[in-house]
N, C-alpha and C positions, 0 to 999 in steps of 0.2 A: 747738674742733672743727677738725680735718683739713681742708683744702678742695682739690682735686681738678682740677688743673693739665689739661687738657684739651689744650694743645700741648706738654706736656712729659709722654709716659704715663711708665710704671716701669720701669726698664733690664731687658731678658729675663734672667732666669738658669736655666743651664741645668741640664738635669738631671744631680746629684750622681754619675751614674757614668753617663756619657753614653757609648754603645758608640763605638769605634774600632776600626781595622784590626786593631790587638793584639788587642783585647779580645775572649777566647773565646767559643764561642757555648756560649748556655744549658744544664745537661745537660737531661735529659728529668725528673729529680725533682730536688726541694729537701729532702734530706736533714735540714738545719736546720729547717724547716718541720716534716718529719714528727717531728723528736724535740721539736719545740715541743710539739706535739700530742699525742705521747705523754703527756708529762709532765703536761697537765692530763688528760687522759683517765684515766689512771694512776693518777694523785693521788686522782680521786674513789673512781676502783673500791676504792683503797686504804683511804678511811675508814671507809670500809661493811666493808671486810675486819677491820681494825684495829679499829673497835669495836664490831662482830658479835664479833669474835674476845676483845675485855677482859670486853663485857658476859657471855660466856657464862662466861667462865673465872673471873671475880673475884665476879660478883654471882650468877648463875642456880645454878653448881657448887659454891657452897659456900666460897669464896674460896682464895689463895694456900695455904693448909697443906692443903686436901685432893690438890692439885695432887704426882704421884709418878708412879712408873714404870707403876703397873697403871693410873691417869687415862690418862697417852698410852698405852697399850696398848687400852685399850676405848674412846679414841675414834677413833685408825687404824686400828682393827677397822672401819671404816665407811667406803667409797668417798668419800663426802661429804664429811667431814673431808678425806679426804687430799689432795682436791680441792682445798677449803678454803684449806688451811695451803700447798698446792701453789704455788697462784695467789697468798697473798699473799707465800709466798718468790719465786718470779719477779717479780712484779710490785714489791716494796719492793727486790731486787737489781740490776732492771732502771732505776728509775726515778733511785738514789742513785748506778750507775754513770753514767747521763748528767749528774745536776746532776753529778758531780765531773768528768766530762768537760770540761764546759763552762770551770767554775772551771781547769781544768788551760789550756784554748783561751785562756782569759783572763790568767792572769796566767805563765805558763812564756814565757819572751822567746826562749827559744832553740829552735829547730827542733827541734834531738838531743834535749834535754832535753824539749820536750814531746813528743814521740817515743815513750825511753821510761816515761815516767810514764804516758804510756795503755795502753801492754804491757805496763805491772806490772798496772795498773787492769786492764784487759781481761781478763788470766789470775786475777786474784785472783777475780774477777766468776767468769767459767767454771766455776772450779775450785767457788766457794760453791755455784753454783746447781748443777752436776753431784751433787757432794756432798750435798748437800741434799735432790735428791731423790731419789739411791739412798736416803738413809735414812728418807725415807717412805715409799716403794716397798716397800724389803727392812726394816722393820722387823719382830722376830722377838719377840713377846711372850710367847713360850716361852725365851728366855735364861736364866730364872734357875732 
């Protein structure tokens, strides 16, 4: 057991990013913070979305072969659905651009490089989730 030197206490150490003159002040949010928070918040909405969305398609529907164009035609025929599938395309597009964000913040060493790898990221992101949901939106179950 330890025993506890009474005239000799423990050297202070300070704190790991102890402010200085340089050292900029605070902004007013913690960005990182709030995507921390996304991500589990996200993550849960997302499980309930994900398998709300297997159990009804694979078990309650009749499973994968009834699954065609007139299925998603008479379930986007209902706000609820499109809602549905809405939220889990935002939310699974939203959630896999930050984890790859992160990974990109982590391991790209070079400035330029991780630069643009989050403006390919970012645009690819945009582009899925605009895309996406015009085609729930404007889906036309009279095409054929």
């Amino acid at each position: 057991m330890a025993r506890i030197d009474v005239d000799h206490p423990a050297p202070v150490i300070e704190p790991p990013r102890k402010r200085t003159a340089k050292t900029p002040k605070a902004s007013r949010g913690n960005f990182e913070m709030q995507t921390w928070l996304f991500m589990r918040l996200s993550g849960i909405v997302l499980v309930v979305l994900v398998l709300g969305h297997l159990l009804i398609q694979l078990v309650l529907d009749g499973g994968v072969s009834k699954i065609g164009f007139a299925f998603v035609a008479g379930r986007w025929a209902s706000p609820f659905w499109q809602v549905w599938d809405l939220l889990m395309l935002w939310l699974a597009m939203l959630h896999g651009a930050n984890g790859l964000r992160t990974v990109i913040n982590d391991y790209a060493e070079r400035d330029n490089t991780r630069f643009w790898l989050k403006m390919l990221l970012y645009t690819a992101t945009v582009f899925t989730v605009l895309l996406g949901t015009l085609v729930i939106f404007t889906f036309d179950p009279n095409i054929r």
